[in-house]
C-alpha positions as CSV (number, residue, x, y, z in Angstrom):
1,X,76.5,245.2,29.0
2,X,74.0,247.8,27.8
3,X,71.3,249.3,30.0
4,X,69.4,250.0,26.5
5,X,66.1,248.5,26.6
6,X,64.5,247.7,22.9
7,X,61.6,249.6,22.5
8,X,57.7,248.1,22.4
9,X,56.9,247.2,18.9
10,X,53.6,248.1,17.4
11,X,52.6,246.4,14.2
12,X,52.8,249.0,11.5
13,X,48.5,249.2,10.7
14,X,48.6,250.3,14.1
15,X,51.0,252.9,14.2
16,X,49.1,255.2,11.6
17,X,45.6,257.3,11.7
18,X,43.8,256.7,8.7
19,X,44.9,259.8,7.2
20,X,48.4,258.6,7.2
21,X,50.8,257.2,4.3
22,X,53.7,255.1,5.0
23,X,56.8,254.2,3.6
24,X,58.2,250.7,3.5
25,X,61.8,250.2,3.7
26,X,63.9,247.1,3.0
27,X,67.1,246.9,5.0
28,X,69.3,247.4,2.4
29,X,67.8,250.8,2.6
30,X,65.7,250.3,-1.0
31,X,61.9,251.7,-0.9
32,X,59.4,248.3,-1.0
33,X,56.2,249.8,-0.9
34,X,54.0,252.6,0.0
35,X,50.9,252.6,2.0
36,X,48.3,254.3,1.4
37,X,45.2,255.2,3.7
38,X,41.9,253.4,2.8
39,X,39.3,255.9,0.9
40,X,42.7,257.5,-0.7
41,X,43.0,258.5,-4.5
42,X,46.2,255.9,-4.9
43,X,46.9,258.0,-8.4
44,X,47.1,261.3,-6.3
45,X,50.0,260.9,-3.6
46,X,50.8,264.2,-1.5
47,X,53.5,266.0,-2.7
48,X,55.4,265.6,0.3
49,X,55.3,262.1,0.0
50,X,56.1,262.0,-3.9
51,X,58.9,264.6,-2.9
52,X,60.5,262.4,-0.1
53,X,60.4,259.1,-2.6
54,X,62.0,261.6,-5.4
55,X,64.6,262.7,-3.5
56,X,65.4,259.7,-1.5
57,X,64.4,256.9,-4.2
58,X,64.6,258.3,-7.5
59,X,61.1,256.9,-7.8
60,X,57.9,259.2,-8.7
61,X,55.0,257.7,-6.9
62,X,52.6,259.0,-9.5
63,X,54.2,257.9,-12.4
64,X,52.2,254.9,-14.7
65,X,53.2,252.1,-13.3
66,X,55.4,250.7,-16.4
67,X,57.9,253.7,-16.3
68,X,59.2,252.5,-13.0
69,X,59.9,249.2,-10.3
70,X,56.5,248.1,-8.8
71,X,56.0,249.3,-5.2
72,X,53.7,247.3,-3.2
């Protein structure tokens, strides 16, 4: 038996400052959505966010919408 205990879980609002992104992941490992701090220019994602979804997704977060799957 393991001595491991599970972790507290915090919803995911409340895990981020309202400066922060966040990237939701299915669990198959495929990129679902991306929040995005109220007050935030949604058409103007960091580059180290767009940059992480590139390289790990193949998906440009500041593409138009029609040239890629919809995130949510």
């Amino acid at each position: 038996m393991s001595n491991h205990k599970r972790p507290t879980q915090i919803s995911f609002d409340d895990s981020l400052t309202n400066e922060d992104y966040g990237l939701i992941i299915g669990k198959n490992g495929e990129l679902k959505g991306i929040w995005i701090p109220d007050g935030a220019d949604s058409n103007e994602i960091p580059p180290s966010v767009v940059e992480v979804c590139s390289r790990y997704f193949n998906i440009d977060p500041n593409a138009e919408e029609h040239e890629q799957p919809r995130l949510h």
